[in-house]
C-alpha positions as CSV (number, residue, x, y, z in Angstrom):
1,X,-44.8,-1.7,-39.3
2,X,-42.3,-3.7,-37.5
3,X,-39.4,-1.1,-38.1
4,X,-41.4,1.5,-37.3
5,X,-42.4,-0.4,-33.6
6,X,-38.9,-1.0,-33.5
7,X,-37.7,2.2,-33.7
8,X,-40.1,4.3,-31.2
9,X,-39.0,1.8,-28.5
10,X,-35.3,2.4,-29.4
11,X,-36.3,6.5,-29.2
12,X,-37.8,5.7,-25.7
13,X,-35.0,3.9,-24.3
14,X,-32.5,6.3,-25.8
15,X,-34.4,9.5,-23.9
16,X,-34.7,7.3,-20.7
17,X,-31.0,6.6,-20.9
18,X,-30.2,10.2,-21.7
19,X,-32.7,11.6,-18.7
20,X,-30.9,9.0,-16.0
21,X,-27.2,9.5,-17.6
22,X,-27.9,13.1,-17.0
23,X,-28.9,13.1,-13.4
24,X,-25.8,10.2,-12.7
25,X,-23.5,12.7,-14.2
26,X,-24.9,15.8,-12.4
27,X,-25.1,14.0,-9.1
28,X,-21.9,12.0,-8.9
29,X,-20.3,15.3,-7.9
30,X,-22.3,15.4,-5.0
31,X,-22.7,12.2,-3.5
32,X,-20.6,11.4,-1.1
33,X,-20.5,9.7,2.7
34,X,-21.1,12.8,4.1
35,X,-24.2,13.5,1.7
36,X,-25.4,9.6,2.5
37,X,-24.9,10.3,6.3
38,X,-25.9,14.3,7.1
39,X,-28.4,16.1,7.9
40,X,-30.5,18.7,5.8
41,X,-29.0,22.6,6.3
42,X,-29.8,26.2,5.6
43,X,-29.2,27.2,2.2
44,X,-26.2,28.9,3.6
45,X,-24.1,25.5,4.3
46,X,-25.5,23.5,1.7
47,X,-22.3,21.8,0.9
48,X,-22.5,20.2,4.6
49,X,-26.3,19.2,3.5
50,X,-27.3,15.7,3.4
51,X,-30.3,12.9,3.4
52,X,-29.1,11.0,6.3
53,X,-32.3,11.3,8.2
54,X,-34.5,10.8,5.4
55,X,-32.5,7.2,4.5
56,X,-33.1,6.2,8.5
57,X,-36.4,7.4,8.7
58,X,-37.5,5.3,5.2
59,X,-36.3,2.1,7.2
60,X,-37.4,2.4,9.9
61,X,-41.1,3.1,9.1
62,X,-40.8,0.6,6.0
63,X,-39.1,-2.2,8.6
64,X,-41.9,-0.9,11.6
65,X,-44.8,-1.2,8.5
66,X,-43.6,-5.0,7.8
67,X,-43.3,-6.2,11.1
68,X,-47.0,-5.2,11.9
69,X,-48.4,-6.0,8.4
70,X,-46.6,-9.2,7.4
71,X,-47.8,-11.5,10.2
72,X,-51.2,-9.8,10.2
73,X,-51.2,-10.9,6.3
74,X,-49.6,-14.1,6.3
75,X,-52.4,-15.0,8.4
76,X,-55.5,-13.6,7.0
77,X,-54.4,-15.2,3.5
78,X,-53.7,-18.9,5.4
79,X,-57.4,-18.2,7.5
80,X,-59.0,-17.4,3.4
81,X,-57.5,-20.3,2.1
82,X,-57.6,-23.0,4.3
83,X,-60.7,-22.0,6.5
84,X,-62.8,-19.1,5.2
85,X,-65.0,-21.0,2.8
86,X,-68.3,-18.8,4.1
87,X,-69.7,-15.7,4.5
88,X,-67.1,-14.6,7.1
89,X,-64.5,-15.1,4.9
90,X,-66.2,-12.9,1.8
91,X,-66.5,-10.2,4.4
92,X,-63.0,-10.3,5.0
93,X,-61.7,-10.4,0.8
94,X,-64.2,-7.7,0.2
95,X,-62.7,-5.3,2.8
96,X,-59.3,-7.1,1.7
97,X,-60.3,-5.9,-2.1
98,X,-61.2,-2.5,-1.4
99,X,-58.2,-2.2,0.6
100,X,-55.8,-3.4,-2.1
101,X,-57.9,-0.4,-4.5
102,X,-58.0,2.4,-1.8
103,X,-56.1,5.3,-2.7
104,X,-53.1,5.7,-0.1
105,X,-54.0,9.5,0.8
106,X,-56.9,8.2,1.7
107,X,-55.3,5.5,4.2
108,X,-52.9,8.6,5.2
109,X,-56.1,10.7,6.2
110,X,-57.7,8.3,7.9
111,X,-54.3,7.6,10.3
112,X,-54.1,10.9,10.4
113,X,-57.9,11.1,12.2
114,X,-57.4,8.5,13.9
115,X,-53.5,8.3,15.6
116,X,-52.2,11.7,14.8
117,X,-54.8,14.0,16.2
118,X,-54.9,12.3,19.8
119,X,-51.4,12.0,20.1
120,X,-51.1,15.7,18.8
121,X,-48.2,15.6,16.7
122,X,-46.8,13.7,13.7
123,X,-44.8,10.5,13.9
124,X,-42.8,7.6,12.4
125,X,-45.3,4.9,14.0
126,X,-48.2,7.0,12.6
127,X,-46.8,6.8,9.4
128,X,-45.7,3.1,9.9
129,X,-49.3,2.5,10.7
130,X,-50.4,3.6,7.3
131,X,-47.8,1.5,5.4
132,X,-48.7,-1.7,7.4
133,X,-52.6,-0.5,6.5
134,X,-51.4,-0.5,2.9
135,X,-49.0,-3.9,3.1
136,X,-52.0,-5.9,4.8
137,X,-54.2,-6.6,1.8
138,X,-51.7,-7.3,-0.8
139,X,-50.1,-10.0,1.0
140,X,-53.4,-11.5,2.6
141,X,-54.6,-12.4,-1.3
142,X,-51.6,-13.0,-2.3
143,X,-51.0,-15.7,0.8
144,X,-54.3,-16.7,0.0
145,X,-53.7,-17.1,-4.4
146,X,-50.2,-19.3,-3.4
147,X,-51.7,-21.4,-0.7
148,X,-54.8,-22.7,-3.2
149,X,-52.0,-23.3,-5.5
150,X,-50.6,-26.1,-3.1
151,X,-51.9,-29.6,-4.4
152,X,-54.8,-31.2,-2.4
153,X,-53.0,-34.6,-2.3
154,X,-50.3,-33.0,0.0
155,X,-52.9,-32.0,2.7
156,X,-54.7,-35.4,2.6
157,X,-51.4,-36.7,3.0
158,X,-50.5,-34.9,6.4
159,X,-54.3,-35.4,7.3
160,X,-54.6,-39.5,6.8
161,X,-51.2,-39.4,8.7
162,X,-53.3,-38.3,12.0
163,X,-51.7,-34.5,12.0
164,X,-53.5,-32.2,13.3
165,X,-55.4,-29.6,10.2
166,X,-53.2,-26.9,12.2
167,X,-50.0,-29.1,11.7
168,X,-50.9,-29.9,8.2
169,X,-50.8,-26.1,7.3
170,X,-48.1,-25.2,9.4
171,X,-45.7,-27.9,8.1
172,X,-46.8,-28.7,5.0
173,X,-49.2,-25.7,3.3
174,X,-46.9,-23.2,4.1
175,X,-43.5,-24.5,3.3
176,X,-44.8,-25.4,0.1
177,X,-46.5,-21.9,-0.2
178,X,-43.2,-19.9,1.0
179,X,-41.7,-19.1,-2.4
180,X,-44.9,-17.8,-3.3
181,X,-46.0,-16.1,-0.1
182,X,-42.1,-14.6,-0.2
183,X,-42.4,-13.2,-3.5
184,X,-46.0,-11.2,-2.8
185,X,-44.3,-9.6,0.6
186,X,-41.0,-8.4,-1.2
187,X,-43.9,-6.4,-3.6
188,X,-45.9,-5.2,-0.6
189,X,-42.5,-4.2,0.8
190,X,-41.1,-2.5,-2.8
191,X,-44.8,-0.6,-2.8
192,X,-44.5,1.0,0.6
193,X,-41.1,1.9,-0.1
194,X,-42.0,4.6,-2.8
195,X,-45.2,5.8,-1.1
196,X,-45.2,9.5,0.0
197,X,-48.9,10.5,0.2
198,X,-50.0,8.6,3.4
199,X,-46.9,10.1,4.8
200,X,-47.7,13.5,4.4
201,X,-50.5,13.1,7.0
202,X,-48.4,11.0,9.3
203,X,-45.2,11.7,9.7
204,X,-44.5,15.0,7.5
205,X,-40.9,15.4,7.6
206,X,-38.1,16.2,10.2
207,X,-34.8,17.5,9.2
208,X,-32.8,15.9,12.4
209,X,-32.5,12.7,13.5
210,X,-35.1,12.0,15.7
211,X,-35.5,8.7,17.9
């Protein structure tokens, strides 16, 4: 039985291998500063075609998505942890929950209703909305998961010291929550990256550089 495991997960490696060392070979051809740094063409210049835009416009919404959602995050998890012991605070990791589970076309459409429709046209901030939508919940639970994780003793510590609760979690929670806290943004971050759906209802596509 061993063997047998053993060698359908050398078969599934070996086809994975052979499906990627295909497209490297087929693609290395191709890919070139000019490919990396272009614009999209007719069929008729194809050669002069690139993915330049498409490369700017995935920073620049991913980078506009964290700089909204992070902070927003950061500080729901710290308010769950360290304050929202009642109901408020089961409101908000309910809607946090059903966030985290909420399909991402349906975050795109409801951007879409809400941003894209008044302004009349499709755009990178529409679309960076939705990511930051999407990044919000994941890193409020997981702020909230690292900062319980920080041993009690530490706040009574800061507290019996005369700091301030806010000083206490500024200075000593959340430095010894960072690692933690770091780690559940870079997977926010590495999910938004790949998403496509919400963007599809926010900011479509443009084949030129557009500021």
């Amino acid at each position: 039985m061993t063997v047998l495991t053993a060698a359908c997960a050398v078969v599934a490696i070996a086809i994975l291998f052979i499906i990627l060392g295909y497209i490297a070979i087929q693609g290395v051809t191709s890919l070139s500063f000019g490919f990396l740094t272009n614009t999209p063409q007719d069929l008729t210049n194809i050669k002069n075609s690139g993915i330049g835009n498409a490369i700017l416009g995935s920073l620049l919404m991913t980078g506009l998505s964290c700089a909204i959602g992070l902070p927003i995050g950061i500080a729901a998890g710290v308010y769950l942890a360290e304050i929202g012991s009642g109901w408020y605070g089961k409101i908000v990791r309910f809607v946090a929950d059903t966030m985290t589970g909420t399909p991402s076309i349906i975050i795109g459409i409801f951007i879409y209703t809400l941003v894209v429709l008044p302004m009349s046209q499709y755009s990178g901030l529409a679309g960076s909305l939705a990511l930051a939508i999407i990044i919000i919940p994941i890193v409020a639970r997981t702020t909230e998961e690292m900062i319980k994780l920080v041993p009690q003793p530490m706040r009574e510590g800061g507290l019996a010291l005369g700091a301030a609760q806010w000083r206490v979690t500024w200075d000593i929670v959340l430095p010894a929550a960072a690692s933690g806290i770091a780690t559940g943004a870079i997977l926010a971050v590495a999910r938004v990256s790949g998403e496509t759906a919400p963007l599809l209802f926010t900011a479509l596509n443009n084949r030129r550089y557009n500021y």
